[in-house]
C-alpha positions in Angstrom: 85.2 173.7 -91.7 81.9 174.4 -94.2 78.7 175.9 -93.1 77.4 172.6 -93.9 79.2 170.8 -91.4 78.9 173.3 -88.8 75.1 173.1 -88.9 75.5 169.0 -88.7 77.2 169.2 -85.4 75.2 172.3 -83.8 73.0 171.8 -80.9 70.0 170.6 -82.3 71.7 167.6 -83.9 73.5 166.5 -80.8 69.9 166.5 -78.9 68.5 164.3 -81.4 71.8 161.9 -81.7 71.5 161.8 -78.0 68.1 160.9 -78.2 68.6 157.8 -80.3 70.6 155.5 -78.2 68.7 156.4 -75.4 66.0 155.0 -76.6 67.0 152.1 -78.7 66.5 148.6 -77.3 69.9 147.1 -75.8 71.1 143.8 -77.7 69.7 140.4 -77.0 66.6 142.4 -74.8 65.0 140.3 -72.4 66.1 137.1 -73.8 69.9 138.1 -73.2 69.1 139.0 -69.1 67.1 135.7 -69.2 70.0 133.5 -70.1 72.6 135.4 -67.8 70.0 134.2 -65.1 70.2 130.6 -66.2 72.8 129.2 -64.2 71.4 130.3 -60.9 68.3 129.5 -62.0 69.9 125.6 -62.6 71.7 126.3 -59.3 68.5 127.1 -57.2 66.4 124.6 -58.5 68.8 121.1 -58.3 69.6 122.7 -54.7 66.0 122.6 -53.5 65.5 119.3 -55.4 68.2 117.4 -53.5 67.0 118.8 -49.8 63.8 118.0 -50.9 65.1 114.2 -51.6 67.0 114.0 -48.2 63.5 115.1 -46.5 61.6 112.1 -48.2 64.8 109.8 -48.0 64.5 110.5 -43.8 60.9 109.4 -43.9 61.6 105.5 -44.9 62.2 102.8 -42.6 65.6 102.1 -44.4 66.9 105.2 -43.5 65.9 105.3 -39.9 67.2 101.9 -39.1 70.5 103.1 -41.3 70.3 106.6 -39.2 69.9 104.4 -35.5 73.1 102.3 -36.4 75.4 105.9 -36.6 73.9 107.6 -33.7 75.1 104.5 -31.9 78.8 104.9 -33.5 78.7 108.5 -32.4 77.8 107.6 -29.0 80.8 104.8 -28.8 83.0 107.2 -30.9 82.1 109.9 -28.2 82.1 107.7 -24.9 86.2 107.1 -26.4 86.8 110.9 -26.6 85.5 111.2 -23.2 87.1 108.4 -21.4 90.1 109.7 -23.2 89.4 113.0 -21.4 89.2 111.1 -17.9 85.3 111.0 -17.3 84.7 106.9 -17.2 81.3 107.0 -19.2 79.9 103.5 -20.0 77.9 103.8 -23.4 75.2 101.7 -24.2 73.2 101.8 -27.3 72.3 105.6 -27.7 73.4 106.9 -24.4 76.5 108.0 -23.1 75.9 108.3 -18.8 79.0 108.8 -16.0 78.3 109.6 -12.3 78.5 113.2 -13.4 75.8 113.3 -16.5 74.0 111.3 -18.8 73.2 112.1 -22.6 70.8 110.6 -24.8 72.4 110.6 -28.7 68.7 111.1 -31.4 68.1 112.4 -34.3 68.9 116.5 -35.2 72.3 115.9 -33.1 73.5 113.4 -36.3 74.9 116.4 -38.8 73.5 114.5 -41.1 71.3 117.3 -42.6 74.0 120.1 -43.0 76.4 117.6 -44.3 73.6 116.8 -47.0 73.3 120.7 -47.3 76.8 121.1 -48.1 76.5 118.4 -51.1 73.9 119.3 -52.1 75.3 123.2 -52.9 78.7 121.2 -53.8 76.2 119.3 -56.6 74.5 121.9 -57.7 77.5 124.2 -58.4 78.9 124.3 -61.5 82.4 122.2 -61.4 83.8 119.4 -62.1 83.2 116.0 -60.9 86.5 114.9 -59.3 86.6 118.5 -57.4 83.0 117.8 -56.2 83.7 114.5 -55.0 87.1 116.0 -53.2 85.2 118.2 -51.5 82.3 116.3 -50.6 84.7 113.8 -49.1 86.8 116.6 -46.9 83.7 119.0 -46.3 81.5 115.6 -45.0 84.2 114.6 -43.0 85.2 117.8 -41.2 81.2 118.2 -40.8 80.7 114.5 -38.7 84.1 115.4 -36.5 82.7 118.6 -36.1 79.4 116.7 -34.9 81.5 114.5 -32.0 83.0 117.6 -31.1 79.1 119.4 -30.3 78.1 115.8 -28.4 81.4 116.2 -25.7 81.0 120.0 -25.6 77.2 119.2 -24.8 78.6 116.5 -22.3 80.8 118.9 -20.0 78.1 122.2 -20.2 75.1 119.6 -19.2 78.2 118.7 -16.5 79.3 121.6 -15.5 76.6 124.6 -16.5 73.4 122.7 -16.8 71.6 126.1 -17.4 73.1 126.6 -20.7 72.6 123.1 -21.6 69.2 123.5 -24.2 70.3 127.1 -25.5 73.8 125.3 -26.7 72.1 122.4 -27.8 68.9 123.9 -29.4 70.0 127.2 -30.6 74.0 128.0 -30.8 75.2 124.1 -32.3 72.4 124.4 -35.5 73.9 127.7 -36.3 77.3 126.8 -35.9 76.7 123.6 -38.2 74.5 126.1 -41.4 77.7 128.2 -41.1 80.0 125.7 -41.2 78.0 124.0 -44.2 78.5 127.4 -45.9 82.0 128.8 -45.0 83.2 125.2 -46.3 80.8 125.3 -49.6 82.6 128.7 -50.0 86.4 127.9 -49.8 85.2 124.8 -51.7 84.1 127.3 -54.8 87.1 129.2 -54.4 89.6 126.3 -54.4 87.7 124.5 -57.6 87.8 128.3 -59.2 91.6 128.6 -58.3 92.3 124.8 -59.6 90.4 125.4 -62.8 92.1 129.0 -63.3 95.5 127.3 -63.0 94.7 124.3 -65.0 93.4 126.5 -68.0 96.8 128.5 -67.8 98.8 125.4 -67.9 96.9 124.4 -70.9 97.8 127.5 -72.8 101.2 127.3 -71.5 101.5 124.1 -73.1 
């Protein structure tokens, strides 16, 4: 090795080749962080725009009167479940009643709002349309069983351990429904990320 090229790799040089990268500018700059942030972004905002929509949608009269006309099926779809289970209830309108309790069916004990919450995260994910409307259809459904299954638990603790009755109803059912809106939106993105993995694989195979 020459002089030359000994002097070209001694300290000083390595100090200022070290120097350079450190303070160069990284490719794309802000613009480049700014589009990584774009589907989020899309994500955050069609999200609030479609809860926003379901909180002026339960405003108008239509969707009251449409809202009155299924808390009446839940009440005859619960007063089945529980004469099913032996308790003789007579339902009539909103109101499920036996000799042992009576329960009033309104609005917030529906699950109308964190089934809306799970399409609305279903529609503003990325994905295609056919896996959306699969799993708008299972996720929806799972969410308004779920909902009969809170009025006849609500039933036998206003029944049987009256005391618990409004920290059930008020406090531990709303939970239980936002976590079930989001453990299903979940395994809904990882089944539409499997499918779409296996359908691209197929494609190269082919």
């Amino acid at each position: 090795m020459s002089r030359r090229s000994k002097r070209l790799t001694g300290p000083k040089d390595w100090r200022w080749a070290d120097a350079e990268p450190a303070d160069a500018k990284p490719p794309g700059g802000s613009h480049a962080w700014l589009a990584g942030k774009i589907p989020v972004l899309r994500f955050v905002v069609g999200f609030a725009a479609l809860m926003a929509l379901y909180y002026i949608l339960a405003l108008t009269p239509f969707c009251d009167r449409l809202l009155y006309s299924y808390l009446r099926a839940n009440a005859w779809a619960s007063g089945v479940i529980l004469n099913t289970l032996g308790q003789h209830c007579e339902v009539s309108d909103i109101s499920i009643r036996s000799v042992h309790f009576a329960i009033v069916i309104r609005r917030g004990c529906d699950a109308v709002e964190p089934a809306w919450f799970f399409c609305a995260a279903v529609i503003a994910f990325p994905g295609a349309f056919k896996r959306k409307i699969l799993g708008m259809l299972v996720g929806v459904s799972l969410l308004l069983a779920l909902n009969l299954v809170r009025i006849v638990s609500l039933y036998f603790i206003g029944w049987k351990i009256p005391g618990l009755f409004s920290a059930v109803h008020l406090e531990l059912w709303p939970i239980l429904f936002i976590l079930s809106a989001l453990v299903m939106w979940i395994g809904w993105i990882r089944w539409t990320r499997r499918a779409s993995l296996e359908g691209h694989r197929h494609h190269v195979a082919t």
